[in-house]
Backbone bond lengths (Angstrom), bond angles and torsions (degrees), N, CA, C in turn:
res aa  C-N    CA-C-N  psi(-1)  N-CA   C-N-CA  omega(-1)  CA-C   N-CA-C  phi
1 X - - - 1.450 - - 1.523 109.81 -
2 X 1.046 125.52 139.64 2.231 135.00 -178.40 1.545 85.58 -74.57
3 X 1.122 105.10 163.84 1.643 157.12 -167.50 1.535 90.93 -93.48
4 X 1.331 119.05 149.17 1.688 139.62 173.45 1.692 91.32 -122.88
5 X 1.199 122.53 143.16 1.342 140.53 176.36 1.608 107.37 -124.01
6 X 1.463 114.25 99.81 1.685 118.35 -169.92 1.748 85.42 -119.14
7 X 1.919 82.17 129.50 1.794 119.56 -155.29 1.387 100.67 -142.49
8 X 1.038 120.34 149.37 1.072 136.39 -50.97 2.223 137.55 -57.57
9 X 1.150 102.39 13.37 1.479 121.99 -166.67 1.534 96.71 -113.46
10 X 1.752 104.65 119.30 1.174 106.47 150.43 1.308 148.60 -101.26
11 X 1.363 113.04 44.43 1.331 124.05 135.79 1.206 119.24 -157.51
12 X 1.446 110.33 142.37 1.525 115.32 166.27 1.621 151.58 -14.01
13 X 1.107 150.92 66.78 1.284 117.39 -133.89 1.906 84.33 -120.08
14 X 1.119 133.37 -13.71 1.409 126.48 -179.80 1.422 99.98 -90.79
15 X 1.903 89.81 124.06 2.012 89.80 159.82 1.098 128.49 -80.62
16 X 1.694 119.44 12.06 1.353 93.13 -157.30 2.190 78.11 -94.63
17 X 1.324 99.94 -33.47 1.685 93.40 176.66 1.321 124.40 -44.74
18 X 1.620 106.34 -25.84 1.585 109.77 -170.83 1.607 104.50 -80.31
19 X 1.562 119.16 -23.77 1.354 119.45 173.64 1.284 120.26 -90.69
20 X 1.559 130.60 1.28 1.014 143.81 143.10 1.464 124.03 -59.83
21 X 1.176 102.36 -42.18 1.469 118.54 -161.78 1.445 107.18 -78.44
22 X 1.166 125.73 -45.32 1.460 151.53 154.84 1.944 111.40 -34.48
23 X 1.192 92.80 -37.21 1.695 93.36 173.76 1.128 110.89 -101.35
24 X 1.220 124.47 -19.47 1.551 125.24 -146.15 1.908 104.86 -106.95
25 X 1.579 100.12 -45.59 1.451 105.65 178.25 1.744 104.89 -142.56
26 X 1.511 94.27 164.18 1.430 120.07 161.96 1.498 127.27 -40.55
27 X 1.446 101.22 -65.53 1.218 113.64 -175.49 1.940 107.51 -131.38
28 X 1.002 107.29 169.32 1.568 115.15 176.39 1.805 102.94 -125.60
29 X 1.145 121.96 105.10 1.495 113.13 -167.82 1.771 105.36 -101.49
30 X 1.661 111.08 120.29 1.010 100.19 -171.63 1.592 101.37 -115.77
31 X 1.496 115.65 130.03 1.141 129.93 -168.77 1.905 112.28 -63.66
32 X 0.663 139.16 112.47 1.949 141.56 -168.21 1.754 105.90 -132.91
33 X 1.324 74.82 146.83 1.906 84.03 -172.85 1.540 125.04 -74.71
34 X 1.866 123.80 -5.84 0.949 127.68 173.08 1.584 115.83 -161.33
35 X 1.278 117.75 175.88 1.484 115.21 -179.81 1.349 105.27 -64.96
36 X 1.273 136.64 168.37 1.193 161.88 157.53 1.863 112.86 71.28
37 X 1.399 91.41 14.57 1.771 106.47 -173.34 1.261 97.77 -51.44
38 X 1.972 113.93 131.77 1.572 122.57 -163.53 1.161 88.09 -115.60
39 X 1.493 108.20 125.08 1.597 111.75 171.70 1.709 110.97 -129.89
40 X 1.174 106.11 98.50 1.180 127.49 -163.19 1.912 100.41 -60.55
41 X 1.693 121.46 132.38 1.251 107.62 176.59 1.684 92.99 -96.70
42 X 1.088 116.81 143.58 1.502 106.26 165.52 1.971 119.67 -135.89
43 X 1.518 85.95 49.97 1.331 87.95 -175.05 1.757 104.36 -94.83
44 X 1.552 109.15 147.69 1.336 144.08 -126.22 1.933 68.44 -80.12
45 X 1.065 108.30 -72.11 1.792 104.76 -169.02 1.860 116.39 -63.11
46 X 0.799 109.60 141.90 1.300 113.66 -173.49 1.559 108.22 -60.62
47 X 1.396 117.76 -50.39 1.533 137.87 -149.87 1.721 93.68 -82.05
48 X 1.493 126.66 1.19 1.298 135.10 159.50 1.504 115.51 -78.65
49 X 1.362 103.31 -55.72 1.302 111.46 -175.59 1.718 116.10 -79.16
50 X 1.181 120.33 -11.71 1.275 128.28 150.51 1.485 123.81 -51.57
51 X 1.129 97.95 -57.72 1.414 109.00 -179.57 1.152 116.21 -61.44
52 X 1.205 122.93 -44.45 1.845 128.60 -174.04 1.738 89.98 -63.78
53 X 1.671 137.55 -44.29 0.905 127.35 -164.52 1.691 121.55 -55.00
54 X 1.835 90.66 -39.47 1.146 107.79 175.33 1.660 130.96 -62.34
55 X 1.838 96.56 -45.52 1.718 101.76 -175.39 1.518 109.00 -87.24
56 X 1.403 123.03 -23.17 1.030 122.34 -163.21 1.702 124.92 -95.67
57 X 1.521 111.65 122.28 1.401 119.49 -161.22 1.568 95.59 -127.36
58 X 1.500 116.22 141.76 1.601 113.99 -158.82 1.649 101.28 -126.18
59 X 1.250 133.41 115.37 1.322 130.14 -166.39 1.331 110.79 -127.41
60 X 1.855 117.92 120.94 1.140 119.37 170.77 1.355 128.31 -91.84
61 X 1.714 115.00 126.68 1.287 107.91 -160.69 1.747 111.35 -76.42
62 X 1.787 101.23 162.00 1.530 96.94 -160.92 1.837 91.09 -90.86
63 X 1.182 104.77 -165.33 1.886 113.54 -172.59 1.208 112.11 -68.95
64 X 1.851 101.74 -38.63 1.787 111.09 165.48 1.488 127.95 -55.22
65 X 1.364 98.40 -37.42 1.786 120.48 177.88 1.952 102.56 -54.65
66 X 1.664 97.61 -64.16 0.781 122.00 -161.25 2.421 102.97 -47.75
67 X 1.622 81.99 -68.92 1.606 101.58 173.90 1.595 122.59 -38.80
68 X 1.278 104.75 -35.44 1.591 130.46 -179.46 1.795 107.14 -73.08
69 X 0.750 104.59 -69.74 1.784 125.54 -170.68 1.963 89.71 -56.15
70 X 1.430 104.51 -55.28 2.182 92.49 177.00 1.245 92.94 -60.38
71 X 1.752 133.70 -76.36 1.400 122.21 -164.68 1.783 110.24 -27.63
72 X 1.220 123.32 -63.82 1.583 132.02 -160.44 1.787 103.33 -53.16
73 X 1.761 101.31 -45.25 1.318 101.09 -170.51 1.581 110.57 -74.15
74 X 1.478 120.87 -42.87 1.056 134.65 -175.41 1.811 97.67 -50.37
75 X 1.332 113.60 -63.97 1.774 113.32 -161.28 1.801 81.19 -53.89
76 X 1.606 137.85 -59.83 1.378 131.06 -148.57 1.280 100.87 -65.66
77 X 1.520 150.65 -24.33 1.320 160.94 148.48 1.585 95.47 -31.66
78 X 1.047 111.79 -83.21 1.588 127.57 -151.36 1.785 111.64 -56.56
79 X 1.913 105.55 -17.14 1.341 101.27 -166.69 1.485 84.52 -72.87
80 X 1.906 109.52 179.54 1.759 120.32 175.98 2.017 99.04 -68.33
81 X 1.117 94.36 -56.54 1.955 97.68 -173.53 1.432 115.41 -29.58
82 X 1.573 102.35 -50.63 1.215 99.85 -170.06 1.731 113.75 -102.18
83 X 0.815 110.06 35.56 1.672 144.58 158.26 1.212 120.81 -67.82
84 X 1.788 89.42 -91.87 1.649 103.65 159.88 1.302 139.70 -30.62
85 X 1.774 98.35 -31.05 1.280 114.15 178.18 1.645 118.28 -82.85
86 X 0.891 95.77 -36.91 1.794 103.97 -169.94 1.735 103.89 -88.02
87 X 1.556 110.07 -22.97 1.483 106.99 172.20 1.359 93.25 -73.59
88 X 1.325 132.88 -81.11 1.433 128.23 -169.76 1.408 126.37 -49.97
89 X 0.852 113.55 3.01 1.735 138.78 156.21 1.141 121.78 -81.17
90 X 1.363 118.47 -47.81 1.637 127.98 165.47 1.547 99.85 -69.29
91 X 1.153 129.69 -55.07 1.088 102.32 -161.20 1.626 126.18 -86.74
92 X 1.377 111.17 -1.01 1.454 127.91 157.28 1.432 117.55 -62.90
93 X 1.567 91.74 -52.46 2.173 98.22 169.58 1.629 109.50 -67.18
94 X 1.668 130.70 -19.15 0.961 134.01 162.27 2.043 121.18 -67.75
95 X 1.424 93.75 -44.04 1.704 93.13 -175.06 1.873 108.55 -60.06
96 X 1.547 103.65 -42.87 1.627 132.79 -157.67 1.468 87.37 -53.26
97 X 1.631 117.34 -70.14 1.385 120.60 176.68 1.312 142.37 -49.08
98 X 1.940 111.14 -17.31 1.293 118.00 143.14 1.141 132.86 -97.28
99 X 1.508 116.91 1.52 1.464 118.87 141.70 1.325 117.94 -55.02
100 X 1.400 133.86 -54.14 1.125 146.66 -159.70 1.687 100.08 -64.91
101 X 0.918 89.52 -70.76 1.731 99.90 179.20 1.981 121.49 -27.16
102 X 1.695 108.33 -25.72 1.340 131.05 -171.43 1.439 102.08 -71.07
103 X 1.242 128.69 146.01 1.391 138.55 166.98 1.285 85.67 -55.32
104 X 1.663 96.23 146.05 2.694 97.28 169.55 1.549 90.69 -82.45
105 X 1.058 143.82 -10.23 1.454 124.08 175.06 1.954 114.72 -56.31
106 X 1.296 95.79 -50.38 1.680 104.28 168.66 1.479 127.60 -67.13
107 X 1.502 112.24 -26.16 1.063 111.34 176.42 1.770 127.80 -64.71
C-alpha cells in the first residue's frame, strides 16, 4: 500500500483521519523541521494514540528536497493559471478581511 504525506501539521489531531489512514495506507508521513521533532499524541483514548505510533513516520527534508519543492512551486506561481488563481485568492482573503473589520450589525 503508498504512503499519505499530511502537510502542513505535524501531528494528527482528527480521528476520523487516523481511521482512515489505518485502512487506506502504510504509513502517514509527516513532514517536521528537524531530527528528533517531539510530537506529543494526546488523545483522550489510548487506542488513538497507539495508532498514530504505529502509522506515523516523520521525515526531514534534505537541502535538495528543500531547493526542489521552491524551484517546482516557484515555476507553478509564474505560469498565467496559477496567477489568476492566487490573485483571486488574494483578493477574496482581501474582501473577507474588510468584511470582518464591519460592525455584524451592517453585515
Amino acid at each position: 500500500m503508498p504512503s499519505a504525506i499530511y502537510y502542513p501539521h505535524t501531528v494528527i489531531r482528527n480521528p476520523n483521519l487516523i481511521n482512515t489512514s489505518l485502512l487506506l495506507w502504510d504509513n502517514v508521513i509527516c513532514i517536521v523541521p528537524q531530527n528528533n521533532w517531539i510530537t506529543p499524541h494526546d488523545f483522550k483514548e489510548k487506542a488513538f494514540n497507539e495508532a498514530l505510533d504505529i502509522i506515523t513516520k516523520y521525515h526531514v527534508p534534505s537541502l535538495q528536497e528543500k531547493k526542489s519543492a521552491n524551484k517546482d512551486i516557484t515555476e507553478f506561481l509564474l505560469e498565467d493559471e496559477s496567477r489568476f488563481l492566487l490573485e483571486t485568492t488574494l483578493l477574496s482573503v482581501l474582501l473577507q478581511t474588510e468584511m470582518d473589520k464591519r460592525p455584524s450589525r451592517v453585515r
